[in-house]
N, C-alpha and C positions, 0 to 999 in steps of 0.2 A: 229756463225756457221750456214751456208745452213739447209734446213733440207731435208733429203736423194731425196725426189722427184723434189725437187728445182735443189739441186746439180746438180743431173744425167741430167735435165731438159736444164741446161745451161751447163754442162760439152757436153751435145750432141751437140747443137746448136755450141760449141766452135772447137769441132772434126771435123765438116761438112765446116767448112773455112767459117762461118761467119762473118760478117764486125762487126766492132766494135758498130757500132750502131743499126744494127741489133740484137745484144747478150742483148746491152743497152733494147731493146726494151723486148727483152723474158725477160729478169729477171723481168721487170715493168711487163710484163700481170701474171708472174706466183707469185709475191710478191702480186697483187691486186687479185688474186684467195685464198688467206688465210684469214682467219680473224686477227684483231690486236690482241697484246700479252694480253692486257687487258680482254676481251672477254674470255678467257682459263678458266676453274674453279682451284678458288683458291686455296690454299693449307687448306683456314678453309671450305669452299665449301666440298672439299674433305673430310675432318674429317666428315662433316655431312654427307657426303652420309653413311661413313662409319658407323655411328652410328646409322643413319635411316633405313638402310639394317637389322640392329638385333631385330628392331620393326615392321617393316610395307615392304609391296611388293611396288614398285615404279619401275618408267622410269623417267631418267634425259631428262626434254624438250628440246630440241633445243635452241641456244642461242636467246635471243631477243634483238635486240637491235636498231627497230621502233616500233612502234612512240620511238623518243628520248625520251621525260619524263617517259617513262613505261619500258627502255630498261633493262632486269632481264638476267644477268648470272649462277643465281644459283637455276632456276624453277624445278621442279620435276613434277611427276603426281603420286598422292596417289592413289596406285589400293586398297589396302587391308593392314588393321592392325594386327598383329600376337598379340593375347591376351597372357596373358599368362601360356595358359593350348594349349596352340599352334593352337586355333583354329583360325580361321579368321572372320574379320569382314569389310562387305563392308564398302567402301564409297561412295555414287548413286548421280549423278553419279561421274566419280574418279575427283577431284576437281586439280587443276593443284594451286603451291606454291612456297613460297621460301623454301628450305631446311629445314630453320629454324623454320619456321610457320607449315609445315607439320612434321615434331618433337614435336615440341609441342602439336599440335595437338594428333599425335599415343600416344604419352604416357598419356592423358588428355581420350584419351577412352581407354587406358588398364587400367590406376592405378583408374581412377576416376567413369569413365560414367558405365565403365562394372560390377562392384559390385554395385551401385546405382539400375543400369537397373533391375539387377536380383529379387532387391525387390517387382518388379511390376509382377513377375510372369515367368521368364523366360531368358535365355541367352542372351545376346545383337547379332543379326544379323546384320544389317546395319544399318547405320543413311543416312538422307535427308540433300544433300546439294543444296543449291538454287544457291550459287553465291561464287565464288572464283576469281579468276585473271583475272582482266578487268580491260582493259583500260578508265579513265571515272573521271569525279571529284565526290565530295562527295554525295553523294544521289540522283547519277545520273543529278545533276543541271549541266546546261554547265557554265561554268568559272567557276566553284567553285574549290577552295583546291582542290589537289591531292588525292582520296578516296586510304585508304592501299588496296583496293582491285587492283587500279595501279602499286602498287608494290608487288602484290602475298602474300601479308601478313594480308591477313583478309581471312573470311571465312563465309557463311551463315547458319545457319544449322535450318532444317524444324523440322523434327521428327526423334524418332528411331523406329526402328522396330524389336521386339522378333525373336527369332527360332520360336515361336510357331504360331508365325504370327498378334500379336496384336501390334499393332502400336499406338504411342501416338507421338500428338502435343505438343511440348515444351509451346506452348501457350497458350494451350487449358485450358478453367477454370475448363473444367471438371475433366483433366488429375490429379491425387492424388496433394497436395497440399504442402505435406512436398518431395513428389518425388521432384517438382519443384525449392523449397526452396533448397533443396541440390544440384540440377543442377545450380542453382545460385553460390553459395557456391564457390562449385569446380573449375567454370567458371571463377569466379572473384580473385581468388588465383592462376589460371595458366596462366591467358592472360591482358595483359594491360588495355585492353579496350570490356567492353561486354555491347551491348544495347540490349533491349527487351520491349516488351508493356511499355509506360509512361517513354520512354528515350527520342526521337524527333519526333514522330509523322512520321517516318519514320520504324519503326523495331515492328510494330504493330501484324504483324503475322511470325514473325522469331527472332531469334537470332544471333546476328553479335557479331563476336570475331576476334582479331587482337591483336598485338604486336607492335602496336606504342611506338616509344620511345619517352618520353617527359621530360622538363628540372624536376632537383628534384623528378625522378622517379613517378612523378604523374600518378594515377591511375582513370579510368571513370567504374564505376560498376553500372549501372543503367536498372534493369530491373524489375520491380513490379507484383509481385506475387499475382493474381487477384483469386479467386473462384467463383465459381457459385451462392453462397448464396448472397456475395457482391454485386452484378452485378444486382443481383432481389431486393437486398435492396432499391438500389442505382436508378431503374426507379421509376419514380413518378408515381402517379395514374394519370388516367385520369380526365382534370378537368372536373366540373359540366359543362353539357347542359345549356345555359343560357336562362330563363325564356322567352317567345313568350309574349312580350306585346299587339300586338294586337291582337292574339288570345282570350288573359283574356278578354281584352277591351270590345271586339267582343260579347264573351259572357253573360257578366255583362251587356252589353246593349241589348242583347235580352230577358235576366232573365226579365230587369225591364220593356220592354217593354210587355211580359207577364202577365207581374202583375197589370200593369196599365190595360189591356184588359180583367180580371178578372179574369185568369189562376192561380190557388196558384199551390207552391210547390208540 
């Protein structure tokens, strides 16, 4: 079945005494003015908007579907999570997703980050996001693997930030130490895959969370909870200055040469 502006489109051209090839022709320019049926959001697309609408404020992205290997039908753009004391919390800026990664997400900072946050002094306000849906292989190398950030299904995340305005780095040594440990925790129990400091020499000053699927549900939790006191253990002292031989030489040869000229000590 046509659909209504199709119809009307080539029912006019049909009323006007158009030639048969000519009609042939409207219907081809007004058929290559839709997108294919593929492209439409799905019917579990759908479910998810629906269930992301009662956690978080979003806009569904426009379809994508160039570059071919990144093409996403079911992107969002995360403006705001509705906690649940109904207040809001950014996302800085609004990180753009699949569906299903930006769900997982909202509910990982209502059930999780936001009673954690609180322990540090304060409501959860926003969290820092670095990087979300790009196009790009893994760690930015070109030929490499397709990075989940190609498919809207990873996320960066810097720091969060109180109501009351004190802001902490997820990677900072200084940042509380069991605050981090439990950001770990919560991280590694909602998302397939979390790197942080001592994962690839890549995710040194952020944390990357994703939803890779892998054979036998395998799971990558790698992010090393570092302190300040470690870090000062862990630099070496400076070594010794090494001894000026000719200097001593220098000397010892002008002592003796004093002593032979009758100069004592």
């Amino acid at each position: 079945m046509l659909p209504l502006a199709l119809g009307a489109s080539v029912a006019a051209a049909a009323a006007a005494g158009t030639s048969d090839l000519e009609l042939q022709r409207e219907l081809y320019r007004e058929l290559h003015k839709m997108p294919p049926a593929a492209v439409f959001p799905s019917s579990e697309t759908l479910a998810c908007y629906d269930r992301l609408g009662k956690v978080a404020r979003f806009t569904p992205v426009p379809i994508r579907v160039e570059p071919a290997q990144c093409a996403r039908f079911d992107m969002v753009q995360l403006d705001r999570i509705v906690m649940p004391d109904q207040t809001f919390v950014a996302v800085a800026p609004p990180p753009q997703l699949q569906c299903t990664m930006a769900e997982a997400l909202a509910e990982w900072l209502r059930t999780d980050v936001g009673p954690v946050a609180a322990t540090l002094g304060g409501p959860l306000a926003t969290v820092t996001e670095l990087a979300s849906y790009e196009c790009r292989g893994r760690n930015n190398i070109l030929g490499a693997k397709l990075s989940e950030h190609g498919k809207g299904n990873a996320i960066d995340i810097g720091a969060i930030k109180l109501k009351n305005g004190a802001t902490f780095t997820l990677t900072d040594p200084q940042v509380s130490k069991p605050f981090r440990e439990q950001m770990r925790t919560l991280a590694c129990a909602r998302f397939t895959t979390v790197l942080g400091p001592g994962s690839d020499g890549y995710h040194e000053e952020h944390i990357h969370l994703d939803l890779a699927e892998r054979s036998h549900g395998y799971r990558i939790c790698q992010w090393n909870i570092i302190d300040h006191e470690t870090i000062a253990a862990a630099v070496p002292l400076p070594r010794p200055r090494p001894m000026n031989l000719t200097s001593v030489q220098t000397r010892s040869r002008d002592r003796g040469t004093a002593i032979k000229n009758g100069a004592g000590p």
